[in-house]
VOKOLBA-342614 format. One record per residue (C-alpha): residue number from 1; residue in one letter; x, y, z. Coordinates in steps of 0.2 Angstrom, whole numbers. Example, Ala and Ser with C-alpha at 12.3 -4.5 7.8 and 13.67 -1.06 7.14 Angstrom:
<atoms>
     n   res      px      py      pz
     1     A      62     -22      39
     2     S      68      -5      36
</atoms>
This chain:
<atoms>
     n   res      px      py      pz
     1     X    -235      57     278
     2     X    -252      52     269
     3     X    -247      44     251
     4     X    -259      55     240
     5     X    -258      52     220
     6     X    -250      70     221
     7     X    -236      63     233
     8     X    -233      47     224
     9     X    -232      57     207
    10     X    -218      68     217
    11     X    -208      56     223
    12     X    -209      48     207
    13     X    -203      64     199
    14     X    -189      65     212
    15     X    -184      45     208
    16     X    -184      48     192
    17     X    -174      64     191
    18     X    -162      53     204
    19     X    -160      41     192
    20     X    -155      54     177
    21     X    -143      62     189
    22     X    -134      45     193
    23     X    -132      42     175
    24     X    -127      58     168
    25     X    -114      57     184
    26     X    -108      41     175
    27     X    -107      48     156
    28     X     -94      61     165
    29     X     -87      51     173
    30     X     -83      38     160
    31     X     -79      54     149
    32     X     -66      59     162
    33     X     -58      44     164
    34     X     -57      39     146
    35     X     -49      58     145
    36     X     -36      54     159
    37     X     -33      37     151
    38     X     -28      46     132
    39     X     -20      60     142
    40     X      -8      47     150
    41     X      -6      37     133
    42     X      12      41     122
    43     X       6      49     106
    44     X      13      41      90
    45     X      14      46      72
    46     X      15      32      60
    47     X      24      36      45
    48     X      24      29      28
    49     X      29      38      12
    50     X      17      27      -1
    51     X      -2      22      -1
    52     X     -12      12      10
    53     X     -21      -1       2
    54     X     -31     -13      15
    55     X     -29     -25       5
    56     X     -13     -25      -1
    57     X       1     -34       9
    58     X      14     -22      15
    59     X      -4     -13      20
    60     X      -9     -27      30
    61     X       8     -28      41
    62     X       7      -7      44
    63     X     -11     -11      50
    64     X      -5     -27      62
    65     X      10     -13      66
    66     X      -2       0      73
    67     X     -15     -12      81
    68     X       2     -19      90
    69     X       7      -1      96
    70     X      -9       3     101
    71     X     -11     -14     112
    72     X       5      -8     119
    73     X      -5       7     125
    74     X       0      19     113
    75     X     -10      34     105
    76     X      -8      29      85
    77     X     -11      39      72
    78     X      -6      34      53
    79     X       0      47      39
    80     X       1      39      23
    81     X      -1      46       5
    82     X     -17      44      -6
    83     X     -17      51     -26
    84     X     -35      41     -28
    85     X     -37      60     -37
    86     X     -25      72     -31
    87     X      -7      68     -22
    88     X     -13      72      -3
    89     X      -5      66      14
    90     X     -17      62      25
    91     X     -14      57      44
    92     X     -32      45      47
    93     X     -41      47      34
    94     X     -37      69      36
    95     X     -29      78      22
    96     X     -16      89      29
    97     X      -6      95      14
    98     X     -13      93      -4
    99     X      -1      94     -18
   100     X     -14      93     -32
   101     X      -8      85     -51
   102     X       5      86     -64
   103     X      27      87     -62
   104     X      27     100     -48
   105     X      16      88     -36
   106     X      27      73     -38
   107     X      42      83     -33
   108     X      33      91     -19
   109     X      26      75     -11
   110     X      46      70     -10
   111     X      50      85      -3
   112     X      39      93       6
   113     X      38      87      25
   114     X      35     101      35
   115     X      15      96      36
   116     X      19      83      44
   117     X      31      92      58
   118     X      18     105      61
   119     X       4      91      63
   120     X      17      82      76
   121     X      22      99      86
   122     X       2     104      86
   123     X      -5      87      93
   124     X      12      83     105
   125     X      18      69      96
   126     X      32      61     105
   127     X      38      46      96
   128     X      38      44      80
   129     X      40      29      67
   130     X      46      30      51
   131     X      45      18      37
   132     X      59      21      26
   133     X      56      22       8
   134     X      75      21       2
   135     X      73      39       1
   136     X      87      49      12
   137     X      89      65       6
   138     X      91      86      14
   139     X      70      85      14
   140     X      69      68      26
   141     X      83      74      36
   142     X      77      91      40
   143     X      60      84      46
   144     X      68      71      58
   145     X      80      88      64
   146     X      65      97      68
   147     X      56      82      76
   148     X      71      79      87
   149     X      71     100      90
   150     X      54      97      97
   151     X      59      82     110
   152     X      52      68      98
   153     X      61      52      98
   154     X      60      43      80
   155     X      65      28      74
   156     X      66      22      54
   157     X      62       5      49
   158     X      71      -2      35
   159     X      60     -19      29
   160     X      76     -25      20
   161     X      91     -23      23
   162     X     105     -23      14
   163     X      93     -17      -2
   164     X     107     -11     -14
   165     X     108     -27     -26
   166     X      89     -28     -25
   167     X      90     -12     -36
   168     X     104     -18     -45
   169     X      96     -33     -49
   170     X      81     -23     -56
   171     X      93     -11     -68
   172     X      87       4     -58
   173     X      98      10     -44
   174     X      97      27     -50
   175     X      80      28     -39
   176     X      91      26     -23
   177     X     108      38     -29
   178     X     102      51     -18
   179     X      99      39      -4
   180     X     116      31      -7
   181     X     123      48      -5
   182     X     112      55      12
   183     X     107      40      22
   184     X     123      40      34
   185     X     118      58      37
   186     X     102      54      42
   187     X     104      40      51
   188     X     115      52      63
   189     X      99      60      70
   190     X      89      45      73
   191     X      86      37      89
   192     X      89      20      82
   193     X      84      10      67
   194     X      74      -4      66
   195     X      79     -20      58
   196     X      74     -38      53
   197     X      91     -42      51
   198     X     107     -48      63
   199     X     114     -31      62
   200     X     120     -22      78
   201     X     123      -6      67
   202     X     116       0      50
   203     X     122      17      41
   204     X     132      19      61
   205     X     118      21      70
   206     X     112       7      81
   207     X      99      -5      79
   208     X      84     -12      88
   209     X      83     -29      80
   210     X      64     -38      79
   211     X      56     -52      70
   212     X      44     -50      58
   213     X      29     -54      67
   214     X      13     -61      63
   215     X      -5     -57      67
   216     X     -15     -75      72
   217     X     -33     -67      71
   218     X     -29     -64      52
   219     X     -20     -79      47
   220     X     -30     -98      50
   221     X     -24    -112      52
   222     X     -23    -127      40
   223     X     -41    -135      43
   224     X     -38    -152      32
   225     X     -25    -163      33
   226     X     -23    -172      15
   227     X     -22    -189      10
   228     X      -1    -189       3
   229     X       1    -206       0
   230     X       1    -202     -17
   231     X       5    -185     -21
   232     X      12    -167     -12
   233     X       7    -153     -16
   234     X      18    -138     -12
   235     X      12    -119      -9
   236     X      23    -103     -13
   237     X      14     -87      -9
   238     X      24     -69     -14
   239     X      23     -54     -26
   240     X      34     -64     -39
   241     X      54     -56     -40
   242     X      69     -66     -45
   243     X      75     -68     -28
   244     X      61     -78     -24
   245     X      69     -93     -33
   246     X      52    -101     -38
   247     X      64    -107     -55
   248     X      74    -117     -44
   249     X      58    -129     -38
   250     X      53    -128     -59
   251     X      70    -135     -62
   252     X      69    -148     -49
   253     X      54    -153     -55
   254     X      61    -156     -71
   255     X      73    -165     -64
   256     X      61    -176     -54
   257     X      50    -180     -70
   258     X      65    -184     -80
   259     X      62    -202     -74
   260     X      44    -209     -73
   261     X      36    -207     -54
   262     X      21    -214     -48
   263     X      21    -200     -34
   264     X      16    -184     -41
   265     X      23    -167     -33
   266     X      13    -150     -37
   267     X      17    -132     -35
   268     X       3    -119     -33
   269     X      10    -103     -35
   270     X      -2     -87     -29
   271     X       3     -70     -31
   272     X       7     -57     -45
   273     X      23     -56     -53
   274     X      32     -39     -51
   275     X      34     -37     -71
   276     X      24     -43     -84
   277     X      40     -44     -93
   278     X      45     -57     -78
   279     X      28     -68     -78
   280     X      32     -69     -98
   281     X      49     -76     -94
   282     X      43     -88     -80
   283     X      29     -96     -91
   284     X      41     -99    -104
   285     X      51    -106     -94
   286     X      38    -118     -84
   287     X      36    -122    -104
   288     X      52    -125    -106
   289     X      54    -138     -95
   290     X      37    -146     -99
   291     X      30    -144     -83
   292     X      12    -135     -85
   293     X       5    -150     -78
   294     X      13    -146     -64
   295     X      15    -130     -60
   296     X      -1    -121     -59
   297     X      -1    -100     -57
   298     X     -16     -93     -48
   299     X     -12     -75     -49
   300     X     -18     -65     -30
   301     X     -29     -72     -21
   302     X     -35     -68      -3
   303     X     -48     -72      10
   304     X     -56     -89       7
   305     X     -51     -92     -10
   306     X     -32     -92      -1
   307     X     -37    -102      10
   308     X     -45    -116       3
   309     X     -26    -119      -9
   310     X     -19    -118       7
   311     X     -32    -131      14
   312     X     -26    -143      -2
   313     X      -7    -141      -3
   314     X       4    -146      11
   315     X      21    -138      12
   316     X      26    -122      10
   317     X      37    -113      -1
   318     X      48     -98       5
   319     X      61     -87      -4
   320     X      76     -99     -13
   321     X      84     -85     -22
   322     X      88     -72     -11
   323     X     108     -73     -13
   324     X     105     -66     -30
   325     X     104     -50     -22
   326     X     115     -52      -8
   327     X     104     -55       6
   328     X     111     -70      20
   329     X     100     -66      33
   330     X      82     -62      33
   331     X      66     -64      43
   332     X      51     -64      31
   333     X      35     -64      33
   334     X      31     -76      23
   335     X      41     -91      32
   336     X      28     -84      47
   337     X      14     -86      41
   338     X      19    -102      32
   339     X      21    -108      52
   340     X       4     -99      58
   341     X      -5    -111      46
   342     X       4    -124      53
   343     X      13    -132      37
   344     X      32    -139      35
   345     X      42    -125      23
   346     X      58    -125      15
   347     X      69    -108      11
   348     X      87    -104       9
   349     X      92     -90      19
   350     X      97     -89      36
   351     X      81     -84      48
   352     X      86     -87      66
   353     X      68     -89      71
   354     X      68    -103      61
   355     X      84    -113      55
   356     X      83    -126      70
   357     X      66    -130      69
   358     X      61    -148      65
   359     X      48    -142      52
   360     X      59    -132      39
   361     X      71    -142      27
   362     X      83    -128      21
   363     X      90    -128       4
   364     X     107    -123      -1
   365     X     107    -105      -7
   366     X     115    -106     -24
   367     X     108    -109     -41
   368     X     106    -128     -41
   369     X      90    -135     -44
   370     X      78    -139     -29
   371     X      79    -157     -25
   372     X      62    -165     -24
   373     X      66    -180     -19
   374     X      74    -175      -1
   375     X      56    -163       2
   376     X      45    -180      -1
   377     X      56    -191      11
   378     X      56    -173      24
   379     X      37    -174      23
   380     X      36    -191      27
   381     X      47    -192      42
   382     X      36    -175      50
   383     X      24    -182      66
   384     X      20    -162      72
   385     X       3    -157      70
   386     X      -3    -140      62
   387     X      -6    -133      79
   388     X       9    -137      86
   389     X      18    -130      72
   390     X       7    -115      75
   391     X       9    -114      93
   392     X      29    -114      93
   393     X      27     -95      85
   394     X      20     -89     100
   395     X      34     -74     103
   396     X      31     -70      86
   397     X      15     -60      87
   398     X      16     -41      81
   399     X      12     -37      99
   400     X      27     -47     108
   401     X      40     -36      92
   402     X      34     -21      93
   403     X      32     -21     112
   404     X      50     -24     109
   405     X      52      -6     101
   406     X      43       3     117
   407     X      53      -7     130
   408     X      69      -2     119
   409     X      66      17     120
   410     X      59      17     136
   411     X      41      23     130
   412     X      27      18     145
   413     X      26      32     155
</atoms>
Protein backbone atom coordinates (compact mmCIF):
# COMPACT_ATOMS: atom_id res chain seq x y z
CA UNK A 1 0.00 0.00 0.00
CA UNK A 2 1.19 3.66 -1.11
CA UNK A 3 1.80 5.69 2.32
CA UNK A 4 -0.40 8.81 1.26
CA UNK A 5 -0.83 11.63 4.13
CA UNK A 6 -4.48 10.21 4.19
CA UNK A 7 -3.13 6.76 5.11
CA UNK A 8 -0.50 7.92 7.48
CA UNK A 9 -3.39 10.15 9.34
CA UNK A 10 -5.36 6.68 9.37
CA UNK A 11 -3.06 4.65 10.85
CA UNK A 12 -2.29 7.24 13.15
CA UNK A 13 -5.92 7.55 14.16
CA UNK A 14 -5.97 3.65 14.59
CA UNK A 15 -2.55 3.97 16.82
CA UNK A 16 -3.89 6.27 18.74
CA UNK A 17 -7.34 4.81 19.40
CA UNK A 18 -5.02 1.37 20.18
CA UNK A 19 -3.18 3.21 22.60
CA UNK A 20 -6.62 4.61 24.41
CA UNK A 21 -8.03 1.18 24.29
CA UNK A 22 -4.83 -0.50 26.04
CA UNK A 23 -5.10 2.11 28.79
CA UNK A 24 -8.67 2.20 29.38
CA UNK A 25 -8.13 -1.93 29.42
CA UNK A 26 -5.74 -1.13 32.33
CA UNK A 27 -7.95 1.45 34.51
CA UNK A 28 -10.38 -1.70 34.51
CA UNK A 29 -8.40 -3.74 35.07
CA UNK A 30 -6.52 -2.20 38.06
CA UNK A 31 -10.37 -1.35 39.15
CA UNK A 32 -11.13 -4.96 39.17
CA UNK A 33 -8.30 -5.99 40.95
CA UNK A 34 -8.34 -3.43 43.60
CA UNK A 35 -12.21 -4.69 43.90
CA UNK A 36 -11.18 -8.47 44.21
CA UNK A 37 -8.42 -7.35 46.71
CA UNK A 38 -11.14 -5.24 49.20
CA UNK A 39 -13.61 -7.98 48.29
CA UNK A 40 -11.15 -10.61 49.93
CA UNK A 41 -10.09 -8.20 52.74
CA UNK A 42 -12.06 -9.01 56.46
CA UNK A 43 -14.14 -5.96 57.20
CA UNK A 44 -13.52 -4.37 60.67
CA UNK A 45 -15.38 -1.76 62.87
CA UNK A 46 -13.15 -0.02 65.25
CA UNK A 47 -15.04 1.18 68.15
CA UNK A 48 -14.49 3.69 70.69
CA UNK A 49 -17.06 5.32 72.95
CA UNK A 50 -15.17 8.87 73.33
CA UNK A 51 -13.50 11.56 70.94
CA UNK A 52 -10.78 11.27 68.52
CA UNK A 53 -8.46 13.99 68.96
CA UNK A 54 -5.13 13.43 66.47
CA UNK A 55 -3.33 14.92 68.74
CA UNK A 56 -4.18 13.54 71.74
CA UNK A 57 -2.38 10.47 73.09
CA UNK A 58 -4.90 7.63 73.56
CA UNK A 59 -5.74 9.22 69.90
CA UNK A 60 -2.49 8.46 68.60
CA UNK A 61 -2.45 4.67 69.86
CA UNK A 62 -6.11 3.91 68.17
CA UNK A 63 -4.53 5.54 64.96
CA UNK A 64 -1.09 3.17 65.21
CA UNK A 65 -4.02 0.39 66.10
CA UNK A 66 -5.94 0.81 62.82
CA UNK A 67 -2.82 1.41 60.57
CA UNK A 68 -1.57 -2.10 62.39
CA UNK A 69 -4.91 -3.84 61.40
CA UNK A 70 -4.90 -2.52 58.16
CA UNK A 71 -1.11 -3.70 57.45
CA UNK A 72 -2.50 -6.90 58.61
CA UNK A 73 -4.73 -6.78 55.64
CA UNK A 74 -7.85 -5.70 57.20
CA UNK A 75 -10.63 -3.41 55.86
CA UNK A 76 -10.73 -0.66 58.89
CA UNK A 77 -13.08 1.62 59.55
CA UNK A 78 -13.16 3.88 62.89
CA UNK A 79 -16.47 5.06 64.77
CA UNK A 80 -15.84 7.32 67.39
CA UNK A 81 -17.92 10.20 68.79
CA UNK A 82 -17.54 13.97 67.99
CA UNK A 83 -19.77 16.86 70.08
CA UNK A 84 -17.29 19.76 68.40
CA UNK A 85 -21.28 21.07 67.99
CA UNK A 86 -23.70 18.50 68.43
CA UNK A 87 -23.15 14.81 70.18
CA UNK A 88 -22.78 12.64 66.76
CA UNK A 89 -21.23 9.13 66.16
CA UNK A 90 -19.58 9.13 63.13
CA UNK A 91 -17.76 5.99 61.67
CA UNK A 92 -14.82 7.90 59.23
CA UNK A 93 -15.55 11.00 59.37
CA UNK A 94 -19.70 9.87 58.54
CA UNK A 95 -22.37 10.94 60.88
CA UNK A 96 -24.58 7.94 61.40
CA UNK A 97 -26.71 8.84 64.51
CA UNK A 98 -26.97 12.56 65.74
CA UNK A 99 -28.10 12.99 69.09
CA UNK A 100 -28.17 16.92 69.07
CA UNK A 101 -27.64 18.99 72.62
CA UNK A 102 -29.00 19.12 76.19
CA UNK A 103 -29.75 16.04 79.08
CA UNK A 104 -31.57 13.77 76.75
CA UNK A 105 -28.41 13.56 74.26
CA UNK A 106 -25.93 12.68 76.92
CA UNK A 107 -28.14 9.80 78.05
CA UNK A 108 -28.77 8.72 74.36
CA UNK A 109 -25.01 8.73 73.32
CA UNK A 110 -24.74 5.97 76.44
CA UNK A 111 -27.41 4.18 75.25
CA UNK A 112 -28.21 4.14 72.03
CA UNK A 113 -26.03 1.64 70.00
CA UNK A 114 -28.28 0.28 67.44
CA UNK A 115 -26.60 2.73 64.62
CA UNK A 116 -23.96 1.26 65.00
CA UNK A 117 -25.28 -2.60 64.59
CA UNK A 118 -27.27 -1.53 61.55
CA UNK A 119 -24.02 0.17 60.08
CA UNK A 120 -22.04 -3.22 60.76
CA UNK A 121 -25.20 -5.79 59.36
CA UNK A 122 -25.37 -3.15 56.11
CA UNK A 123 -21.67 -3.13 55.16
CA UNK A 124 -20.90 -7.02 56.26
CA UNK A 125 -18.81 -6.18 59.11
CA UNK A 126 -17.23 -9.32 60.46
CA UNK A 127 -15.02 -8.56 63.33
CA UNK A 128 -15.31 -6.08 65.52
CA UNK A 129 -13.16 -4.19 68.14
CA UNK A 130 -14.18 -2.61 71.02
CA UNK A 131 -12.47 -0.20 73.25
CA UNK A 132 -14.05 -0.49 76.62
CA UNK A 133 -15.03 2.58 78.23
CA UNK A 134 -15.63 0.98 81.79
CA UNK A 135 -19.16 1.13 80.64
CA UNK A 136 -20.95 -2.41 80.84
CA UNK A 137 -24.43 -2.09 81.05
CA UNK A 138 -28.09 -3.77 79.21
CA UNK A 139 -27.31 -1.00 76.22
CA UNK A 140 -23.47 -2.44 75.48
CA UNK A 141 -24.61 -5.89 75.80
CA UNK A 142 -27.52 -5.91 73.69
CA UNK A 143 -25.31 -4.49 70.74
CA UNK A 144 -22.44 -7.25 71.12
CA UNK A 145 -25.85 -9.80 71.30
CA UNK A 146 -26.97 -8.56 68.04
CA UNK A 147 -23.46 -8.40 66.51
CA UNK A 148 -22.82 -12.00 67.61
CA UNK A 149 -26.66 -12.71 66.07
CA UNK A 150 -25.35 -11.49 62.90
CA UNK A 151 -21.98 -13.97 62.78
CA UNK A 152 -19.46 -10.99 63.91
CA UNK A 153 -16.84 -11.90 66.18
CA UNK A 154 -15.93 -9.02 68.81
CA UNK A 155 -13.32 -8.68 71.05
CA UNK A 156 -13.16 -5.62 73.90
CA UNK A 157 -10.02 -4.09 75.05
CA UNK A 158 -9.64 -3.05 78.40
CA UNK A 159 -6.30 -0.50 78.35
CA UNK A 160 -6.05 -1.14 82.17
CA UNK A 161 -6.71 -3.58 83.93
CA UNK A 162 -7.60 -4.23 87.12
CA UNK A 163 -9.07 -0.29 87.00
CA UNK A 164 -11.35 -0.36 90.31
CA UNK A 165 -8.90 1.47 92.82
CA UNK A 166 -7.99 3.93 89.86
CA UNK A 167 -11.64 5.17 90.53
CA UNK A 168 -11.27 4.78 94.13
CA UNK A 169 -8.27 6.68 94.21
CA UNK A 170 -10.03 9.56 92.42
CA UNK A 171 -13.33 9.62 94.95
CA UNK A 172 -15.57 8.75 92.01
CA UNK A 173 -16.45 5.00 91.63
CA UNK A 174 -19.89 5.84 91.25
CA UNK A 175 -18.98 6.29 87.32
CA UNK A 176 -18.39 2.56 87.05
CA UNK A 177 -21.52 1.14 89.57
CA UNK A 178 -23.31 -0.03 86.70
CA UNK A 179 -20.16 -1.43 85.12
CA UNK A 180 -19.28 -3.13 88.36
CA UNK A 181 -22.80 -4.69 88.35
CA UNK A 182 -22.95 -5.96 84.19
CA UNK A 183 -19.44 -6.49 82.91
CA UNK A 184 -19.43 -10.33 83.86
CA UNK A 185 -22.50 -10.35 81.77
CA UNK A 186 -20.99 -8.95 79.12
CA UNK A 187 -18.04 -10.42 78.91
CA UNK A 188 -20.06 -13.73 78.43
CA UNK A 189 -20.79 -12.95 74.80
CA UNK A 190 -17.54 -11.73 73.72
CA UNK A 191 -15.16 -13.66 71.85
CA UNK A 192 -12.35 -12.85 74.01
CA UNK A 193 -10.96 -9.69 75.65
CA UNK A 194 -7.95 -8.15 75.04
CA UNK A 195 -5.33 -7.30 77.72
CA UNK A 196 -2.07 -5.84 78.55
CA UNK A 197 -1.89 -7.59 81.45
CA UNK A 198 -0.72 -11.41 82.78
CA UNK A 199 -4.21 -12.50 82.90
CA UNK A 200 -5.48 -15.69 81.30
CA UNK A 201 -9.10 -14.67 82.19
CA UNK A 202 -10.86 -11.28 83.06
CA UNK A 203 -14.64 -11.01 84.12
CA UNK A 204 -14.54 -15.38 83.05
CA UNK A 205 -14.01 -14.86 79.70
CA UNK A 206 -10.55 -15.51 78.37
CA UNK A 207 -7.92 -13.38 77.28
CA UNK A 208 -5.81 -12.54 74.28
CA UNK A 209 -2.87 -11.01 76.04
CA UNK A 210 -0.49 -8.33 73.84
CA UNK A 211 2.15 -5.73 74.52
CA UNK A 212 1.47 -2.29 74.12
CA UNK A 213 3.11 -1.61 71.08
CA UNK A 214 4.76 1.25 69.58
CA UNK A 215 4.76 2.87 66.24
CA UNK A 216 8.88 3.72 65.14
CA UNK A 217 7.86 5.98 62.20
CA UNK A 218 6.31 8.32 64.88
CA UNK A 219 8.64 8.12 67.69
CA UNK A 220 12.69 9.27 66.81
CA UNK A 221 15.27 8.28 68.35
CA UNK A 222 17.54 10.25 70.71
CA UNK A 223 19.91 12.34 68.16
CA UNK A 224 22.61 13.69 70.87
CA UNK A 225 24.39 12.04 73.24
CA UNK A 226 25.04 14.50 76.28
CA UNK A 227 28.05 15.36 77.96
CA UNK A 228 27.11 13.65 81.92
CA UNK A 229 30.24 14.25 83.55
CA UNK A 230 28.61 16.71 85.45
CA UNK A 231 25.16 16.51 85.57
CA UNK A 232 21.87 13.92 84.46
CA UNK A 233 19.06 15.10 83.56
CA UNK A 234 15.98 12.84 83.75
CA UNK A 235 12.70 12.88 81.61
CA UNK A 236 9.17 11.78 82.67
CA UNK A 237 6.61 12.16 80.09
CA UNK A 238 2.55 11.42 81.18
CA UNK A 239 -0.98 13.06 81.83
CA UNK A 240 0.14 13.57 85.53
CA UNK A 241 -2.14 11.19 88.10
CA UNK A 242 -0.98 10.10 91.48
CA UNK A 243 0.02 6.70 90.25
CA UNK A 244 2.50 8.02 88.40
CA UNK A 245 4.74 8.59 91.46
CA UNK A 246 6.64 11.71 90.01
CA UNK A 247 6.55 12.67 94.19
CA UNK A 248 8.82 9.96 94.91
CA UNK A 249 11.74 11.25 92.44
CA UNK A 250 10.79 15.14 94.23
CA UNK A 251 11.42 13.38 97.55
CA UNK A 252 14.63 11.72 96.34
CA UNK A 253 15.85 14.74 95.30
CA UNK A 254 15.37 16.15 98.41
CA UNK A 255 17.03 13.69 99.90
CA UNK A 256 19.91 13.91 97.52
CA UNK A 257 20.41 17.83 98.05
CA UNK A 258 20.20 17.34 101.66
CA UNK A 259 24.11 17.21 101.48
CA UNK A 260 26.00 19.53 99.14
CA UNK A 261 26.77 17.64 95.56
CA UNK A 262 28.83 18.82 92.79
CA UNK A 263 26.92 16.57 90.32
CA UNK A 264 23.67 17.95 89.73
CA UNK A 265 20.56 15.70 88.74
CA UNK A 266 17.43 17.41 86.90
CA UNK A 267 13.84 16.31 86.21
CA UNK A 268 11.97 17.65 83.17
CA UNK A 269 8.45 16.79 83.61
CA UNK A 270 6.17 17.39 80.23
CA UNK A 271 2.62 16.64 80.34
CA UNK A 272 -0.68 18.07 81.90
CA UNK A 273 -1.74 17.14 85.26
CA UNK A 274 -5.19 15.40 85.31
CA UNK A 275 -6.55 18.10 87.94
CA UNK A 276 -5.67 21.50 88.61
CA UNK A 277 -6.35 20.81 91.95
CA UNK A 278 -3.42 18.10 91.55
CA UNK A 279 -0.70 20.43 89.69
CA UNK A 280 -1.48 22.88 92.74
CA UNK A 281 -0.55 20.08 95.17
CA UNK A 282 2.49 18.89 93.23
CA UNK A 283 3.92 22.62 93.03
CA UNK A 284 3.51 23.07 96.54
CA UNK A 285 5.01 20.18 97.11
CA UNK A 286 8.24 20.70 94.53
CA UNK A 287 8.23 24.10 97.02
CA UNK A 288 8.11 22.22 99.88
CA UNK A 289 11.10 20.53 99.43
CA UNK A 290 12.89 23.54 97.81
CA UNK A 291 13.62 21.91 94.85
CA UNK A 292 12.30 24.38 91.90
CA UNK A 293 15.68 24.55 90.65
CA UNK A 294 15.35 21.31 89.97
CA UNK A 295 12.39 20.23 88.97
CA UNK A 296 11.35 22.08 85.89
CA UNK A 297 7.27 21.54 84.56
CA UNK A 298 6.89 22.02 80.96
CA UNK A 299 3.25 21.43 80.63
CA UNK A 300 2.29 19.20 76.82
CA UNK A 301 4.42 19.40 74.34
CA UNK A 302 4.65 17.37 71.14
CA UNK A 303 6.55 17.22 67.80
CA UNK A 304 9.93 19.06 67.88
CA UNK A 305 9.54 20.90 70.91
CA UNK A 306 9.40 17.14 72.55
CA UNK A 307 11.92 16.17 70.99
CA UNK A 308 14.65 18.46 71.51
CA UNK A 309 13.90 17.80 75.91
CA UNK A 310 14.17 14.50 75.05
CA UNK A 311 17.50 15.30 72.90
CA UNK A 312 18.82 17.15 76.29
CA UNK A 313 17.81 14.75 79.14
CA UNK A 314 19.15 11.31 79.35
CA UNK A 315 17.04 8.83 81.37
CA UNK A 316 13.64 8.12 81.38
CA UNK A 317 11.20 8.25 84.00
CA UNK A 318 8.16 5.64 84.02
CA UNK A 319 5.31 5.20 86.34
CA UNK A 320 6.53 4.86 90.33
CA UNK A 321 3.34 4.87 91.81
CA UNK A 322 1.15 2.44 90.40
CA UNK A 323 0.71 0.18 93.62
CA UNK A 324 -1.49 3.02 94.93
CA UNK A 325 -4.10 1.78 93.01
CA UNK A 326 -3.46 -1.84 92.89
CA UNK A 327 -1.79 -2.36 89.85
CA UNK A 328 1.40 -5.17 89.90
CA UNK A 329 1.55 -5.67 86.40
CA UNK A 330 1.37 -3.41 83.60
CA UNK A 331 2.78 -2.78 80.15
CA UNK A 332 2.70 1.04 79.33
CA UNK A 333 3.40 2.76 76.64
CA UNK A 334 5.32 5.04 78.01
CA UNK A 335 8.26 2.45 79.10
CA UNK A 336 7.95 1.83 75.08
CA UNK A 337 8.65 4.65 73.96
CA UNK A 338 11.14 5.51 76.50
CA UNK A 339 13.07 2.25 74.72
CA UNK A 340 12.20 3.55 70.96
CA UNK A 341 14.22 6.70 71.77
CA UNK A 342 16.82 4.68 73.09
CA UNK A 343 17.22 6.05 76.74
CA UNK A 344 17.87 3.87 80.11
CA UNK A 345 14.36 4.13 82.34
CA UNK A 346 13.44 3.19 85.61
CA UNK A 347 9.75 2.17 86.85
CA UNK A 348 8.27 0.16 89.58
CA UNK A 349 5.82 -2.27 88.36
CA UNK A 350 6.23 -5.48 86.74
CA UNK A 351 6.36 -5.19 82.73
CA UNK A 352 7.56 -8.63 81.35
CA UNK A 353 8.82 -7.00 78.25
CA UNK A 354 11.10 -5.16 80.22
CA UNK A 355 12.10 -6.34 83.92
CA UNK A 356 15.35 -8.14 82.56
CA UNK A 357 16.63 -5.92 80.43
CA UNK A 358 20.06 -4.31 81.03
CA UNK A 359 18.88 -0.73 80.45
CA UNK A 360 15.89 -0.47 83.21
CA UNK A 361 16.79 -0.11 87.02
CA UNK A 362 13.63 -0.86 88.66
CA UNK A 363 12.46 0.78 91.99
CA UNK A 364 10.79 -0.84 94.68
CA UNK A 365 7.11 -0.09 94.61
CA UNK A 366 6.22 1.27 97.83
CA UNK A 367 6.19 4.84 99.03
CA UNK A 368 9.91 5.42 99.83
CA UNK A 369 11.70 7.95 98.23
CA UNK A 370 13.53 7.41 94.87
CA UNK A 371 17.12 6.86 95.43
CA UNK A 372 19.23 9.14 93.18
CA UNK A 373 22.32 8.01 93.98
CA UNK A 374 21.78 4.24 92.60
CA UNK A 375 20.21 6.00 89.04
CA UNK A 376 23.73 8.17 88.65
CA UNK A 377 26.05 4.96 89.39
CA UNK A 378 23.25 2.82 86.85
CA UNK A 379 23.97 5.44 84.24
CA UNK A 380 27.35 5.28 84.59
CA UNK A 381 27.85 1.66 84.34
CA UNK A 382 25.45 1.58 80.68
CA UNK A 383 27.83 0.94 77.39
CA UNK A 384 24.49 0.26 75.01
CA UNK A 385 24.02 2.70 72.40
CA UNK A 386 20.39 4.40 71.66
CA UNK A 387 20.02 2.24 68.64
CA UNK A 388 20.71 -0.75 70.33
CA UNK A 389 18.32 0.14 72.92
CA UNK A 390 15.94 0.88 70.08
CA UNK A 391 16.55 -2.14 68.24
CA UNK A 392 15.92 -4.83 71.05
CA UNK A 393 12.02 -3.52 70.77
CA UNK A 394 11.70 -4.86 67.55
CA UNK A 395 8.51 -7.38 68.46
CA UNK A 396 7.16 -4.56 69.85
CA UNK A 397 5.75 -2.70 66.84
CA UNK A 398 1.80 -2.29 66.68
CA UNK A 399 1.90 -4.45 63.55
CA UNK A 400 3.65 -7.68 65.39
CA UNK A 401 0.47 -7.17 68.59
CA UNK A 402 -2.15 -6.70 66.73
CA UNK A 403 -1.14 -9.22 64.10
CA UNK A 404 -1.36 -11.11 67.43
CA UNK A 405 -5.21 -10.40 67.57
CA UNK A 406 -5.95 -11.85 63.86
CA UNK A 407 -3.74 -14.81 64.19
CA UNK A 408 -5.79 -15.53 67.66
CA UNK A 409 -9.20 -15.49 66.06
CA UNK A 410 -8.27 -16.85 63.05
CA UNK A 411 -9.14 -13.72 60.91
CA UNK A 412 -7.07 -13.99 57.18
CA UNK A 413 -9.16 -15.70 55.00
Amino acid sequence: MQLSLANVQILFEKQKKATEYLEDYKKIYTLAENFTTRSLMVKVLFLIFHGFDPNNGISKKISYQVDALKACGMEVHLCYMDETSSKRRMIDGAVIADYGNGTMSKIRKRTEFSSIVRYAIDTNIEFVYIRSNHNANPFTIRMVKRMKAAGMKVVMEIPTYPYDQEYEAQGITKQIFLDRIFRKRLAIHLDAIVTFSDYDTIFGQRTIRISNGIDFDSVPIKQIINDTSKELNLIGVAEIHKWHGFDRLVKGLAAYYAQPQEYTVRFHIVGYFYSEENEKEFRQFIADKGMESYVILYGKKHGKELDDIFNMCDFGVGSLGRHRVGIQKIKTLKNREYAARGIPFVYSETDSDFDERPYVLKAPADETPVDISSIINFYRRLTLTPQEIRNSIDNLSWFHQMNCIVNNLQLNK
